[in-house]
C-alpha positions in Angstrom: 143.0 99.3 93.7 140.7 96.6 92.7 142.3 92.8 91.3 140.6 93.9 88.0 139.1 96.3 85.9 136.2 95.2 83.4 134.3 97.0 80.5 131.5 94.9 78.3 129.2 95.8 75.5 126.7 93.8 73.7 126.2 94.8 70.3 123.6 93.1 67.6 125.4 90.6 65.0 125.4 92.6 62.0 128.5 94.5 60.1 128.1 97.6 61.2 128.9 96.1 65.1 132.2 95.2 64.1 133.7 99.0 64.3 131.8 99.5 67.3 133.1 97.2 68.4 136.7 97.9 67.9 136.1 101.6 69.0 134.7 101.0 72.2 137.7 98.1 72.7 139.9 101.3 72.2 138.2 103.8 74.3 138.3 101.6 77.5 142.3 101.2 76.8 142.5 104.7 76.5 140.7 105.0 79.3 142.8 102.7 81.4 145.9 104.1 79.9 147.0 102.8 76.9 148.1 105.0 74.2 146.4 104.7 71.0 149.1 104.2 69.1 150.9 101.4 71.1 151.7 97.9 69.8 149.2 96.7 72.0 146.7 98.9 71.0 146.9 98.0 67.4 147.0 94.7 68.2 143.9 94.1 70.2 141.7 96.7 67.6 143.2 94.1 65.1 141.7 90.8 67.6 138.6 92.3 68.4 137.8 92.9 64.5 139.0 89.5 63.8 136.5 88.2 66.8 133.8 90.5 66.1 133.7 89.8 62.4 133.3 85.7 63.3 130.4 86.2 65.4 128.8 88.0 63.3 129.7 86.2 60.1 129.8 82.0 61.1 127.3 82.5 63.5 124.3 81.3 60.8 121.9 83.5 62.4 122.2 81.6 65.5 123.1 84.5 67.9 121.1 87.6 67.4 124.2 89.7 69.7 127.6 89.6 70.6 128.9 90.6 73.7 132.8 91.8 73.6 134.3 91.9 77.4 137.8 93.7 78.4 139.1 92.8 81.7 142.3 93.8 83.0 143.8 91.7 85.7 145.8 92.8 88.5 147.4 95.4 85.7 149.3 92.2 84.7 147.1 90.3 81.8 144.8 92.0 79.6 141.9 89.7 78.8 138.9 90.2 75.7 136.4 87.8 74.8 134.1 87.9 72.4 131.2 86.0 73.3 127.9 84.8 70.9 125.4 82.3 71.5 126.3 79.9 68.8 127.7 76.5 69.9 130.4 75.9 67.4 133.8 76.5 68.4 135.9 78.5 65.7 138.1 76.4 63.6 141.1 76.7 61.3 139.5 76.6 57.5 141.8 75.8 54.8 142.5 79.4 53.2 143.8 79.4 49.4 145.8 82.4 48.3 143.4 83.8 46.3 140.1 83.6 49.4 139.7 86.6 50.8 138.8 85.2 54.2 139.5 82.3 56.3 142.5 83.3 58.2 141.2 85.4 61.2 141.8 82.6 63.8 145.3 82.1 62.4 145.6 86.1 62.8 144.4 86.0 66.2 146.2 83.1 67.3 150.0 84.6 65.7 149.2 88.0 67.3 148.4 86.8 70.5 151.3 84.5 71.3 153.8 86.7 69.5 152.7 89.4 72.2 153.7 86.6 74.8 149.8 85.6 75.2 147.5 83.1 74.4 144.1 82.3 72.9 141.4 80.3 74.2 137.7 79.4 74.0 135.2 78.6 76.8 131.1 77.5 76.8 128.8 79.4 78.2 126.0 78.3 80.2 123.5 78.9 77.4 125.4 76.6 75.1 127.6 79.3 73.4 131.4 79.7 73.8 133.4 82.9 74.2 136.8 83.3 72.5 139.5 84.6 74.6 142.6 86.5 74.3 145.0 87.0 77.0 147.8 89.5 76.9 150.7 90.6 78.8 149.5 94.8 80.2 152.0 97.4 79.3 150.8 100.4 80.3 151.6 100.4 83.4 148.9 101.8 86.6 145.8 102.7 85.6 144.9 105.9 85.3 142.0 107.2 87.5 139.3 106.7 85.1 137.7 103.8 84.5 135.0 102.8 81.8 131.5 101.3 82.5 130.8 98.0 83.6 127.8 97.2 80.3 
């Protein structure tokens, strides 16, 4: 058994990405063997959307793709990024009760460390930054199947 498992896709920055996106996010967990319908599973379709939906929306036209990576690691931390060329690091906006955005970092941030996690954000070489979330793996072994390396 390999230290880690790792699936990637890069999609364009546009809407429609965003449920790709979250679908391929599920089929690798699937793949790996984690049920559909566990907490973890809804939590990371929930992240990746969140993610997904900030590189495509705050990016300013900036980064043409986004790339969304899944690494499992040593079947102990489940790690996705969601990387985009854009240099700005996400930030907190101030979010009325009436806007209908403005909270996804929040989101991310709550339902990462609830699940005993954590968030963070790294450059990449090109000068854009990949937002991470790391999560405790509940699944258990991996199945035999693995998804793609992208």
């Amino acid at each position: 058994m390999a230290d880690h498992q790792e699936a990637s896709v890069t999609l364009p920055s546009e809407p429609a990405s965003v449920s790709t996106a979250r679908r391929y996010v599920a089929e690798v967990l699937g793949e790996w063997g984690l049920p559909a319908g566990a907490d973890t599973a809804d939590r990371v379709r929930v992240i990746v959307s969140e993610l997904a939906t900030n590189a495509v929306q705050h990016t300013l036209g900036l980064s043409p793709t986004f790339t969304v990576a899944v690494r499992l690691e040593r079947e102990e931390w489940l790690r996705v990024g969601v990387t985009d060329s854009h240099p700005a690091r996400p930030r907190r906006l101030p979010a009325a009760v009436q806007q209908d955005s403005g909270r996804g970092m929040v989101i991310v941030r709550w339902l990462a460390v609830e699940a005993g996690g954590r968030l963070s954000v790294s450059p990449t070489e090109d000068g854009g930054k990949t937002v991470w979330i790391a999560l405790p793996w509940t699944a258990g072994p991996l199945s035999g199947s693995v998804a793609p390396f992208c």
